[in-house]
N, C-alpha and C positions, 0 to 999 in steps of 0.2 A: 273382217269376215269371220264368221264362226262357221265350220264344218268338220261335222261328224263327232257334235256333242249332244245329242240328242236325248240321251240318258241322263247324263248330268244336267243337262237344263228342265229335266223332268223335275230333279229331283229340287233344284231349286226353285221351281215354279209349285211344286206341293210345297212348300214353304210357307209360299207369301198366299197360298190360298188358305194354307188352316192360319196364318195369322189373319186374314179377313175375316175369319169365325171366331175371332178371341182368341187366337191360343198365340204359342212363340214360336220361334225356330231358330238354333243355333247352329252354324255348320264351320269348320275346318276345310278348308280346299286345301292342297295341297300338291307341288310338283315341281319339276323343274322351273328353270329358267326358262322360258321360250316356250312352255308346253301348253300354251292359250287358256294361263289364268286371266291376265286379263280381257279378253276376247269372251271369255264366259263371264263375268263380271260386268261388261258392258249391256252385255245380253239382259242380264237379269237386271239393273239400273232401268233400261229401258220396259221392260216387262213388268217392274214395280209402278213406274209413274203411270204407266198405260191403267195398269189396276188401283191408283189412285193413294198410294203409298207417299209419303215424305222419304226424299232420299238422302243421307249425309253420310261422308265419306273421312275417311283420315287414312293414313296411309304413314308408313315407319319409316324411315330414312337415317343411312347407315349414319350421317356424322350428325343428326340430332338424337343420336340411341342413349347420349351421356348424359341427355335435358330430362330433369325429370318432368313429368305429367304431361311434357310437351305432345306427346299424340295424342293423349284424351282431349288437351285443349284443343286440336283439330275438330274433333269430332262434337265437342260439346258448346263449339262457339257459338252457333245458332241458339242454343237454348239460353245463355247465362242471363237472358233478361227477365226469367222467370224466376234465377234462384231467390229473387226475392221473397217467395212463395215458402219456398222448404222451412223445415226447422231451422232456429238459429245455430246448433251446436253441426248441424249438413252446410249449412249456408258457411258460419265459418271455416269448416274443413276445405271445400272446396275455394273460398276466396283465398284461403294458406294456400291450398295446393298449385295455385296458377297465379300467385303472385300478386294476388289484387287486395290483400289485404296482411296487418301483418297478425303475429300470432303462434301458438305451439305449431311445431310439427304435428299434422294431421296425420290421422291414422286411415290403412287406408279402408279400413274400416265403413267410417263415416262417409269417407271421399265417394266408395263404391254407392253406397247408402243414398246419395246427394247426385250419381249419377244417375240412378234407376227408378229414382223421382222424378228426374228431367223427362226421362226418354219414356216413361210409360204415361207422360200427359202426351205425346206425340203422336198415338196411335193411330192408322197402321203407320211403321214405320220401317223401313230399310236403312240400317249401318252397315256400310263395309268400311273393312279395313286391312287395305292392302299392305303388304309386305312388311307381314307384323312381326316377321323373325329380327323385324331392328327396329320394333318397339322400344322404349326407355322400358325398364323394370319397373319401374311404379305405373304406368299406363299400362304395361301387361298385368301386371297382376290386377289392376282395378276392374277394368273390361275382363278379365277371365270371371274375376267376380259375379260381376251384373248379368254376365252371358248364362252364368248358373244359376242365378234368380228372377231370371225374366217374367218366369210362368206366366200369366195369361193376359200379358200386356200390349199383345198384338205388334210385340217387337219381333225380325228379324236380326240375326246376327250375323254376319259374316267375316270369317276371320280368314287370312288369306297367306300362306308359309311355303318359304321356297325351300326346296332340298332334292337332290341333299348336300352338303357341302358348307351348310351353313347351319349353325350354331343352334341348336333348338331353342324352343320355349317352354318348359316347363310347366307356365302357367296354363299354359293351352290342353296339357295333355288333360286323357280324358271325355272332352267332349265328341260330339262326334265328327267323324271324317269323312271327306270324298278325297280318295287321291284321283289326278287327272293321270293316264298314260298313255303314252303315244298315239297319234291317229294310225288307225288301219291301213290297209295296201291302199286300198280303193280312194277314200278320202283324203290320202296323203297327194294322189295322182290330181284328183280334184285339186285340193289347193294349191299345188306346184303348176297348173297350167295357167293358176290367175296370176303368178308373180313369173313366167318366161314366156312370151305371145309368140314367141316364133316358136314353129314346127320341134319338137323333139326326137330324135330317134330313143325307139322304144331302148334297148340297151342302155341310153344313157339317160334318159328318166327313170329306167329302174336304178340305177346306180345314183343317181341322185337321191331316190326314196329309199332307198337303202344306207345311205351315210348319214341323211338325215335323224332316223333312227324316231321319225312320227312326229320328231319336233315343227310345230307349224310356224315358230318364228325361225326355226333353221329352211325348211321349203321354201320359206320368202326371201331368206334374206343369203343363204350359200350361194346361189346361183346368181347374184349379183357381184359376188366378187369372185367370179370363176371368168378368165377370157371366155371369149367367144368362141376361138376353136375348139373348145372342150365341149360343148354343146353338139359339137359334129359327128369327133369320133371317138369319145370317152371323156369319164369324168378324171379326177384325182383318184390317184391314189388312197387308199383307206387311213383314215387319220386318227392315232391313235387317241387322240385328245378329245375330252367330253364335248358332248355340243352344244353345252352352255359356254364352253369357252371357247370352242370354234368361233361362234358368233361373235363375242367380244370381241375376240382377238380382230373378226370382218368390221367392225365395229369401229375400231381402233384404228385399221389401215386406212378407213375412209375418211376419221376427222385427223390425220396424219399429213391427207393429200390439200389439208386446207390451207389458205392461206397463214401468216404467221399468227397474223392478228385475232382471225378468226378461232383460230386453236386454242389462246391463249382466252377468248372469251368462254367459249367452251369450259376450260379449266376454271375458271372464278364460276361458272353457272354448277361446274359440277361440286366447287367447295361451300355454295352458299344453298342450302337444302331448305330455305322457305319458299324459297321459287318466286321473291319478292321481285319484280320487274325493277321498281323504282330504285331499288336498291345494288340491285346488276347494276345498271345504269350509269350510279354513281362512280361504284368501283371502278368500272370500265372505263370512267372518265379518269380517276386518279392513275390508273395506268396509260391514258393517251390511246385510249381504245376506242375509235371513232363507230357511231351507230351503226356504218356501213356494214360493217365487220361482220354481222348478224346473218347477212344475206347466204353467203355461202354455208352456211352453217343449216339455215333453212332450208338452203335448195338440197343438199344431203340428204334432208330427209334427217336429220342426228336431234331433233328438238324446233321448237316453235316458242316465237317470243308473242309477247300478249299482253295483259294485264297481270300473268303472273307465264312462266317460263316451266316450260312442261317436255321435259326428255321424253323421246319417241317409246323409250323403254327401259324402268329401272339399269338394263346391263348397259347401255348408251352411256349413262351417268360413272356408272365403277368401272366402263373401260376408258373413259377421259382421264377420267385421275388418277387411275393407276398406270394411264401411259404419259404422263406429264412428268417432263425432272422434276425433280425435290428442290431444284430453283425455281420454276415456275411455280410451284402449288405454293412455296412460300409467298412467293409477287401473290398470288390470286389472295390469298387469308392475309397476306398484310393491309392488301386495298381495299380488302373488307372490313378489317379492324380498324380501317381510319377513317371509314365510310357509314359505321354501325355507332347509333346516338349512344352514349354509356350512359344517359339517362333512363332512356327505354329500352336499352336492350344490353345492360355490363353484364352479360355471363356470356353471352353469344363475341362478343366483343372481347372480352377478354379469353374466349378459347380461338374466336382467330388469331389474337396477337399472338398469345401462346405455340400454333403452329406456325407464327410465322418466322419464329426467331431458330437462328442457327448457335447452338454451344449452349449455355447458360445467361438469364437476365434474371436480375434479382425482381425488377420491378412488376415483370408480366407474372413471374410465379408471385408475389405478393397479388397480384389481384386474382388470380385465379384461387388464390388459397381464399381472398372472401370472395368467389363466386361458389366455392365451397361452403361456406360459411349459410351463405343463403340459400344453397339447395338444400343443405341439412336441416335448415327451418324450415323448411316446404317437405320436409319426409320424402328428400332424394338421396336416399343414404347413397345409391349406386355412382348419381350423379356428381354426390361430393367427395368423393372415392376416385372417379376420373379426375376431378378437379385437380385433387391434392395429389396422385401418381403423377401426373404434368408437371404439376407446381413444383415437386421433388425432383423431377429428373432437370428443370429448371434452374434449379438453386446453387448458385457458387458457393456457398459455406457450408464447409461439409458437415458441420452441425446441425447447421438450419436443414440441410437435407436432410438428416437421419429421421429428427423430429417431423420433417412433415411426412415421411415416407412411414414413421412411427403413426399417425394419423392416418392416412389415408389406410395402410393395413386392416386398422380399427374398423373404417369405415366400410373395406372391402372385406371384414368378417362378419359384422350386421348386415352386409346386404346379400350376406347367401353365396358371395364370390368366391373363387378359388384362387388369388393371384395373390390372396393375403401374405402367403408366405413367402413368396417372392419377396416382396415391399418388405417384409421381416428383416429378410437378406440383406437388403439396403439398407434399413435401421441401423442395423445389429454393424454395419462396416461404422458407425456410429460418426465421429465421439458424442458418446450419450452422457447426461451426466446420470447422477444414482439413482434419482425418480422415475425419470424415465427407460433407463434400464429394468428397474423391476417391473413398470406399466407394460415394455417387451417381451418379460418373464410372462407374465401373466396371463397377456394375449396369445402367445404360444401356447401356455399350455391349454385354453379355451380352445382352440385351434384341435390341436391333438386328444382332447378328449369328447367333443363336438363332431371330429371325424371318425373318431373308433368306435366311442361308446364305452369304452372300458381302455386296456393295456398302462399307459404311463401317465394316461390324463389325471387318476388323486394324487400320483406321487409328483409332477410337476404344477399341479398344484401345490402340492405342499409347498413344492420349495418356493415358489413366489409369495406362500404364505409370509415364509420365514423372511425371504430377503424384505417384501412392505413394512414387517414389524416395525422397524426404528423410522422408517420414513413414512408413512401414513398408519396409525392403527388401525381406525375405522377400516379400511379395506385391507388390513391385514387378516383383520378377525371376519370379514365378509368373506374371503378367500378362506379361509379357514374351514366355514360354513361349504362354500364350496366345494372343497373338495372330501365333508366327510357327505354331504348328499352324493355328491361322484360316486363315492365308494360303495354308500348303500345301494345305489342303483345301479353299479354296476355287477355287483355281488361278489367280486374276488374275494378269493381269499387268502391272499400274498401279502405280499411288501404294500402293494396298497390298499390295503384289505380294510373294512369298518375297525377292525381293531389297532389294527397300525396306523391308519390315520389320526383315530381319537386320541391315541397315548402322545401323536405327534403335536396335535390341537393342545393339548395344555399348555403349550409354552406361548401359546395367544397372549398378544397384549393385554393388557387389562382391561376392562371396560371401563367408559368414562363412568364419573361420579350418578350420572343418571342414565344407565346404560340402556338402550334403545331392544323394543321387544325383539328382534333381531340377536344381538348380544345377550338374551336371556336364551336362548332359543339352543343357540352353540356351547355356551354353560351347561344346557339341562341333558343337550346330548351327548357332549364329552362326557360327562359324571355317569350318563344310562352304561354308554359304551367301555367305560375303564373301571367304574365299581360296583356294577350292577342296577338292573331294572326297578329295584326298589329304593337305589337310590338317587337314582334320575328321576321318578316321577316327581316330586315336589319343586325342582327348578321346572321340568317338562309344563307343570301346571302354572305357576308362574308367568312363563312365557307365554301360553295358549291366553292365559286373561291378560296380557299384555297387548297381546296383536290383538284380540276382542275389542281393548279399552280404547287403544289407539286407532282401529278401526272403524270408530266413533266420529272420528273427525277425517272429511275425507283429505284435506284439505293435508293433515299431516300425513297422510297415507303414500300422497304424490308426492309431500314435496321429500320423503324421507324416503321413497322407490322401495316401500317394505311389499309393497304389494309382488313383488318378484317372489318372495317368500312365501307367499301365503299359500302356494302348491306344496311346502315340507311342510306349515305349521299345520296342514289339512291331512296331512298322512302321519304329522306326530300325534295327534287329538284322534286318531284312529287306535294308535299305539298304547295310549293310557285308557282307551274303549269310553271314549267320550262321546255319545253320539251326539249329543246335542253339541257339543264346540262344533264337531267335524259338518255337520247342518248348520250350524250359524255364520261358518269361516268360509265354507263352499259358498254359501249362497252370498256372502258379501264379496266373496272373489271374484263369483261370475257378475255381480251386477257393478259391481268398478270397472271391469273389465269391457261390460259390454257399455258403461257409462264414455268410457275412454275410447271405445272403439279398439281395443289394445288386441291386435289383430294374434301377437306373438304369445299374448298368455291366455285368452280365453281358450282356448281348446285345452289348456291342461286345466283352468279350472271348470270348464264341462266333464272333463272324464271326474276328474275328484266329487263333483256333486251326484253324476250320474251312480259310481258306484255306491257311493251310500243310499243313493235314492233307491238303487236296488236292493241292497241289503235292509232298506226298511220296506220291499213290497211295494214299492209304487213303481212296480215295469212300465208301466205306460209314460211317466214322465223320462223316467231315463233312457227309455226311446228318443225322445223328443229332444232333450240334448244332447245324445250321440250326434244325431241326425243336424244339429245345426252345430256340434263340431265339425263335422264333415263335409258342411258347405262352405266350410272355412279355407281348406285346401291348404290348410298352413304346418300343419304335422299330422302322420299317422295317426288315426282315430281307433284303432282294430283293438286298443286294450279295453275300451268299453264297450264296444259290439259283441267280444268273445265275451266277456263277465256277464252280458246281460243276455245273450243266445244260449250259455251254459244254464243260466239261472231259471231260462225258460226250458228248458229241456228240450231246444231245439238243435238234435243230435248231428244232421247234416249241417246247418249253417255255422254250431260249431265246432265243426273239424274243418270247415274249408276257408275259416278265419283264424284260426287255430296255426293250417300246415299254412297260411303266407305270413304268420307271424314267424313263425320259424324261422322258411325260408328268409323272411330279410334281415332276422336276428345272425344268422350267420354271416349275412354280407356285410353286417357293423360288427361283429362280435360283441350283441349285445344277448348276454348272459342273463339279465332280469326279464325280458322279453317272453325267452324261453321256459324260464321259471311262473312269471305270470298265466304263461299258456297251460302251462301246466296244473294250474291252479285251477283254473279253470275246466279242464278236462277231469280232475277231480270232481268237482261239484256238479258236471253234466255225470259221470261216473256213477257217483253215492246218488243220483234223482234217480237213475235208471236199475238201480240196484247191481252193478256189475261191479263189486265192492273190490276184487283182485285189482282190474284195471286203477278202480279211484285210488288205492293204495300206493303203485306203480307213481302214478301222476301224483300223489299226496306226498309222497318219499322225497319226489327229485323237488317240489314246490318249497318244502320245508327245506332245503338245505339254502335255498335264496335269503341275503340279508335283508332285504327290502321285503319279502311275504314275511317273516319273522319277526323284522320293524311295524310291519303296518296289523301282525295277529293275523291275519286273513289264512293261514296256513293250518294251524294248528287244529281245528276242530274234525276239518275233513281228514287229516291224516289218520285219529283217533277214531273217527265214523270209522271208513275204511279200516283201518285195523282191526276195530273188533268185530264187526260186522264180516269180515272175509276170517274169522278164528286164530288170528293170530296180534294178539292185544299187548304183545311184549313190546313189538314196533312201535306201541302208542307212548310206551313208555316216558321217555326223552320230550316229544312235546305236552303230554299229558303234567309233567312234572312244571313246564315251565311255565303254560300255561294257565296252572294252580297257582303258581308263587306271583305270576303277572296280575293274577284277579284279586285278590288279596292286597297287590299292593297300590290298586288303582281304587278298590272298593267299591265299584261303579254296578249299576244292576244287570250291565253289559258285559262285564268280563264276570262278573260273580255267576250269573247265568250260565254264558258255555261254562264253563269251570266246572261247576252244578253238574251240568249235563254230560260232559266228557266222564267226570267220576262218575256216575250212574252206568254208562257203559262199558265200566270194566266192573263194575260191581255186581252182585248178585244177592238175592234174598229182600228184608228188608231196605236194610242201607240203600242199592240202589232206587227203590221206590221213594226212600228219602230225597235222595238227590234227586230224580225226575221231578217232584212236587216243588222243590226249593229253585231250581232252575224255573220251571213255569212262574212263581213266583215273583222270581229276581228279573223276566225280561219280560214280564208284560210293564212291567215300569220305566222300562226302555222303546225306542222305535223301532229296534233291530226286528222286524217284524218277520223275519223271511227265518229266524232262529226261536223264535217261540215257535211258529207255525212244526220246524221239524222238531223241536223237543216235543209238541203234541204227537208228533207221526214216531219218533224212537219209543216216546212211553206207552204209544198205543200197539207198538210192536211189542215190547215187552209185557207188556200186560198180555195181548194174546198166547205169546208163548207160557206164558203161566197157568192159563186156562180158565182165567178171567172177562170172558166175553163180554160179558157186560161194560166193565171198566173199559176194558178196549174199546169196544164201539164209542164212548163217548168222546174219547181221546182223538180216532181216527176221524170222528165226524167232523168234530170240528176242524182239525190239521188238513181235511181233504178240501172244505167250506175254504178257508183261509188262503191253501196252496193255489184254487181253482179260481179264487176273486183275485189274486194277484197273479196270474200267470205262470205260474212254477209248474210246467206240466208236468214233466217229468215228475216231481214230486207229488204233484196231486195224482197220477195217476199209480205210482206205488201206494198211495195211501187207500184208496180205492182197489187194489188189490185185497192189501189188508184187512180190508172193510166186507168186505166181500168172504173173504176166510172165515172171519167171525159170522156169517149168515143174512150178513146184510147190507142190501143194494143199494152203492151212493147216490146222494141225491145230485139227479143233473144241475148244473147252473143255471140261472134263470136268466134268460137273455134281455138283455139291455136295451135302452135306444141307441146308446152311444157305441155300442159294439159295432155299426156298421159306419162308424168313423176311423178314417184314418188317425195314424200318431200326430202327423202335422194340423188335422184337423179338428183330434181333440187339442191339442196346445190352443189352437187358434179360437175355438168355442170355452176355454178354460179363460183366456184372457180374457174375451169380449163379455164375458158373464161378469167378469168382476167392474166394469165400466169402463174399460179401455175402447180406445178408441182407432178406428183405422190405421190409421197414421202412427198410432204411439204401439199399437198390436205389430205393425211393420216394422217398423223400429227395434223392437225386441226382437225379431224373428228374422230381420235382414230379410222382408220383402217391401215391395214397392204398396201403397194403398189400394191398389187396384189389383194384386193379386188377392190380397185379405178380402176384400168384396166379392171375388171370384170365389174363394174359399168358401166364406160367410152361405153365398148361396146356395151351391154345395151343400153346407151345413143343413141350413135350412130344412132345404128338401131333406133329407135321411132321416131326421127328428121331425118331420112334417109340423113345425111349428114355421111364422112369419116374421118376426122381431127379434131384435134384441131383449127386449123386455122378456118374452117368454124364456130366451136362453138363459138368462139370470135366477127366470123361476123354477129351470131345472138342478135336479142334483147330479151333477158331473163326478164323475168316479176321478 
């Protein structure tokens, strides 16, 4: 019975009505135990079919949370007869991910990709998915996925999390939420008279609706375990325990009062969580558990046997087993591990054997370690992380334990876990031999410098450096590499500072005879960092057409994992003002990445393409992959939002991108974060002319290793400087600046260079340099630094009392700023312009201005002859939201076809 939801079933009833019009709906329930989540989810099941909805259901369950993909394959059973349909590289991710075929670890990328294929040919449809707080990790994340790319697939979502007291989801946050809280006075009275038919005295129905505390499975179900003289002349006493476990605990004393037999079925129904009947069945027979046994169990009211076995109520199930000895719940998973096929089912099979033994068996932890083995091929890092923790605390030789508690660590630090260094603990009691002691070195320090962000992560780095040397070099010198990125990124300036790390980095191994673009990469940056930037560039260069040459074949790309790399070779090729590597390294980063579905590196290389794509003026692309970093949910995206909202001179979005960069820079004590924002604050700064403040922000930017590594620093400090009359402060980057351009010879660094000496220069000379910079960067793409070398020289020209000259300078820099979006900057220019006597010319509005970002991306594809399917593909949506877009399109461009989108020219 549902009462006194009437709100909340509004809200999910406007759901499924705008998904009848095309559109989606994702929602978050949220609440206690017993607070009639599912009561309102029946509701809405029922009110779907009525309105002609497909309804499918999956639901979490606590002792399948260590399977991976196991609750997506709930929910996506009904469709797999389609995937015949999808792309082959969706088809085989999802056949990896559910075991039907074999193959790499899928990404969940593609997995998500290959779900929201399925469910948008289904429309209208309703998915729920009950008590997802014990989803597996790979089924949460994939369904958070799909849930944020739904758009106009006439999918419902519903996602279903109990709290509090239980462990959150991560992936869920975010979206939107209804929490459910207690029923009212009135409607609590209501539902407490349908579950007690005799008379209540008013005193003790209010103390009943009072300890209940709104809960509507506590109304129905406290006053069944209350005698009957309490109903006369008062309730209990007030209990200080929650009434989520009030009810268990009522829960508990009822299947307590059952027979022996009975209880103990109970226990196997609560340990086997497919809710497989036939397979109860069995068990129950290897235990000498006669059918009869059911009945009493039934008449309780505690669960119903069927074609599959369904507890009256998630808390039904976790107060069984938790009030069962640990002799019994062993008896239940042992006679289900002798009852479970190891053909079609050895991971479920081997994780009952695994609970069912008492002390150590060498043989159950060997199978669990390859039920590990096989969830790790199916992209269950979490799941093989469970595996191998069991398997370890299994294992009689204390070697053999260290080593797989060594492993499973591993496994629990790829999948996001925090128990990692627990399991370290238990390595580390060892005997390790020396390989694997330094593989423990290592992971440590990924651990410690992954958690901070900065403190001891380069210098323990280091030392795992040194210990790998004689025992692997390749990852000795890959460690090496490591921890001088550490260092650059995190900016210290100590003991593990870019300079004490690189002096540490000499004593790397050698590279082999044909040293891999990697080992050219850590060569060119130790030599930059210990004997200067001029004499690093020619190894720097070296290495950048190494990873070019070798990123020719992708084939070598994978099998040599350089591609992890190619986010420093794309920030080193910024450092020697390469723009073209830094666009050919970006762009082949993001398309491996998104060829591989590679969930963990596409977002850094979106930010790396995005910013250059800024810095050459094409704001509107570097929207576009902010924007599908971000639907990635896989790391912070704010360093491209703030670089491209400063660029645009959009002053409020970046200061309030800005202070929660801040803020969460301090909760890692990440030090480049801060420096980055600051960078950024500078160049919203120098567009708005408030030159003091861009100085402030340009001072604290430049003292980061990582702004000074990648040159993004230096210009604006100089701006700022001289521009606010105090050009002494330019000094120091102006110097290095010059010597950095020079020794890279590029039209990009000769350029600023150019330009920075013209604004501390006066007379001729600087007119020199403004002409030689225009020059030297229109032969570059850096478009957004010609555009202001036009708008410095057309300031200077004004002040000289050259109008003329100014005007032509300012027109074009204001033309340039305003076609690329640099407002801020165009509309100083347009000051400018104005001073001199004449009025800029407005911009001339476009068709494509009344396109969104994602909808110019999507009409930029579909021009070039992409096709639904492969436009979705790119962009991580389903083909049916691209045709939803497309029309969209359409209409705003008031054109019919694709053909004519092809004949337009898209900015």
């Amino acid at each position: 019975m549902l009462v006194g939801r009437r709100a909340e079933q509004a809200v999910l009833e406007q759901l499924l009505t705008r998904a009848q019009g095309g559109d989606s709906g994702v929602l978050v329930v949220r609440g206690e135990a017993g607070i009639g989540k599912s009561a309102l989810l029946q509701h809405v099941r029922e009110t779907a079919m009525a309105m002609g909805f497909a309804v499918h259901d999956a639901a979490g369950v606590e002792a399948e949370a260590e399977f991976a993909f196991a609750g997506l394959h709930q929910l996506c059973a009904p469709f797999l007869s389609r995937a015949v349909e999808l792309p082959e590289p969706q088809q085989a991710a999802l056949g990896v991910a559910f075991g039907l075929r074999e193959g790499a670890a899928p990404d969940r990328f593609l997995v998500g990709l290959a779900v929201l294929s399925l469910l948008a040919e289904d429309g209208p449809l309703l998915c729920v998915v009950d008590d997802a707080q014990w989803l597996d990790q790979a089924s949460a994340q994939v369904l958070a996925f799909v849930a944020r790319r739904v758009g106009a697939e006439r999918v419902v979502m519903v996602f279903v999390l109990r709290d509090p007291g239980v462990t959150d989801v991560e992936a869920f946050s975010g979206l939107p939420e209804l929490r459910l809280a207690g029923l009212g006075t009135s409607d609590a009275q209501t539902l407490l008279a349908t579950a007690v038919r005799a008379p209540l005295d008013d005193v003790v129905r209010d103390r009943i609706v009072a300890e209940a505390r709104g809960n509507p499975l506590a109304l129905l179900e406290l006053p069944r375990g209350a005698p009957a003289v309490q109903f006369a002349g008062g309730f209990e006493l007030p209990d200080v325990v929650s009434v989520p476990r009030r009810i268990e605990n009522g829960f508990q004393r009822r299947a307590n009062s059952l027979p022996a037999d009975a209880r103990m079925l109970l226990v196997v129904a609560a340990a086997e969580p497919t809710g497989d009947a036939a397979l109860l069945w069995r068990a129950a027979a290897e235990l000498g558990i006669a059918r009869e046994a059911a009945a009493p169990a039934e008449a309780a009211g505690l669960l119903e046997f069927d074609f599959r076995v369904r507890f009256r109520h998630p808390l039904v199930r976790s107060a069984v087993y938790r009030a069962a000895t640990p002799t019994d719940r062993r008896r239940a998973h042992g006679a289900l591990a002798a009852v479970t096929d190891q053909q079609v089912d050895p991971d479920r099979r081997a994780w009952h054997r695994a609970q069912a033994v008492v002390g150590t068996d060498e043989d159950a932890a060997a199978e669990l370690e390859r039920s590990a083995g096989r969830a790790r091929a199916r992209g269950g890092l979490a799941a093989a992380a469970a595996f191998l923790k069991r398997a370890a605390e299994l294992t009689p030789r204390p070697a053999v334990r260290a080593e797989r508690a060594l492993e499973a660590a591993h496994a629990k630090h790829e999948a996001g876990a925090p128990e990692a260094l627990e399991l370290l603990t238990v390595a580390a009691a060892g005997p390790l031999d020396a390989v694997a002691q330094a593989r423990l070195q290592l992971l440590n320090a990924r651990i410690a410098f992954h958690g901070a962000r900065g403190g001891e992560g380069p210098r323990m780095l280091l030392d795992a450096a040194k210990t790998l040397a004689p025992l692997d070099p390749a990852l000795s010198r890959e460690t090496y590499l490591d921890a001088l990125d550490a260092a650059i990124v995190t900016g210290d300036r100590g003991p593990g500072g870019v300079r004490a790390v690189a002096d540490a980095a000499r004593a790397a191994p050698a590279p082999p005879e044909s040293p891999r673009p990697v080992d050219l990469l850590l060569d060119g940056l130790v030599t930059t960092f210990t004997q200067g930037y001029a004499a690093g560039v020619p190894g720097l260069r070296r290495a950048l057409d190494a990873f070019n040459r070798h990123e020719r074949d992708d084939h070598a790309v994978n099998d040599g994992d350089d591609r992890r790399w190619l986010w420093l070779a794309g920030r080193t090729a910024m450092s020697v003002f390469d723009d073209q590597m830094v666009h050919a390294l970006a762009a082949r980063h993001v398309r491996l990445a998104r060829e591989a579905g590679a969930l963990a590196t596409l977002p850094a290389a979106l930010l790396v393409q995005s910013v250059m794509l800024v810095l050459s003026g094409d704001f509107s692309r570097a929207a576009e992959q902010t924007a599908i970093a971000a639907a990635t949910r896989t790391v912070p995206v704010l360093h491209g939002q703030l670089i491209l909202a400063a660029w645009r001179g959009r002053s409020d979005e970046t200061t309030e991108v800005h202070a929660t960069m801040v803020r969460d820079a301090v909760g890692r004590g990440g030090r480049t974060e801060d420096f980055l924002a600051q960078y950024a604050m500078a160049v919203l700064h120098n567009g708005l002319g408030d030159y003091p403040a861009a100085l402030v922000a340009a001072t604290r930017a430049f003292e980061s290793d990582e702004l000074t590594h990648s040159n993004l620093a230096h210009s604006e400090l100089i701006e700022a400087a001289c521009r606010s009359g105090r050009p002494e402060h330019a000094t120091a980057a102006l110097d290095q600046l010059s010597s950095r351009a020079l020794a890279s010879g590029t039209p990009w660094g000769l350029g600023l260079a150019a330009r920075s000496r013209a604004l501390v220069s006066t007379g001729p000379a600087a007119e020199e340099y403004y002409r030689e910079a225009i020059e030297q960067l229109r032969n570059c793409r850096v478009a957004t630094q010609l555009a202001r070398t036009h708008l410095v020289y057309g300031e200077w020209l004004r002040r000289q009392g050259r109008r003329q000259g100014a005007r032509q300078q300012l027109r074009t820099a204001h033309q340039m700023l305003s076609d690329m979006g640099a407002e801020a900057f165009a509309a100083r220019a347009a000051r400018e312009l104005r001073a001199t006597g004449e009025h800029p010319r407005s911009r001339s509005a476009q068709p494509s201005d009344a396109l969104t970002a994602q909808e110019l991306t999507i009409a930029r594809l579909v021009a070039t002859g992409a096709t639904s399917r492969e436009v979705g593909a790119q962009l991580f949506l389903s083909p049916r939201t691209i045709e939803a877009h497309l029309r969209s399109i359409f209409r705003k461009l008031s054109i019919t076809s694709r053909r004519q989108l092809r004949d337009l020219r898209l900015p």
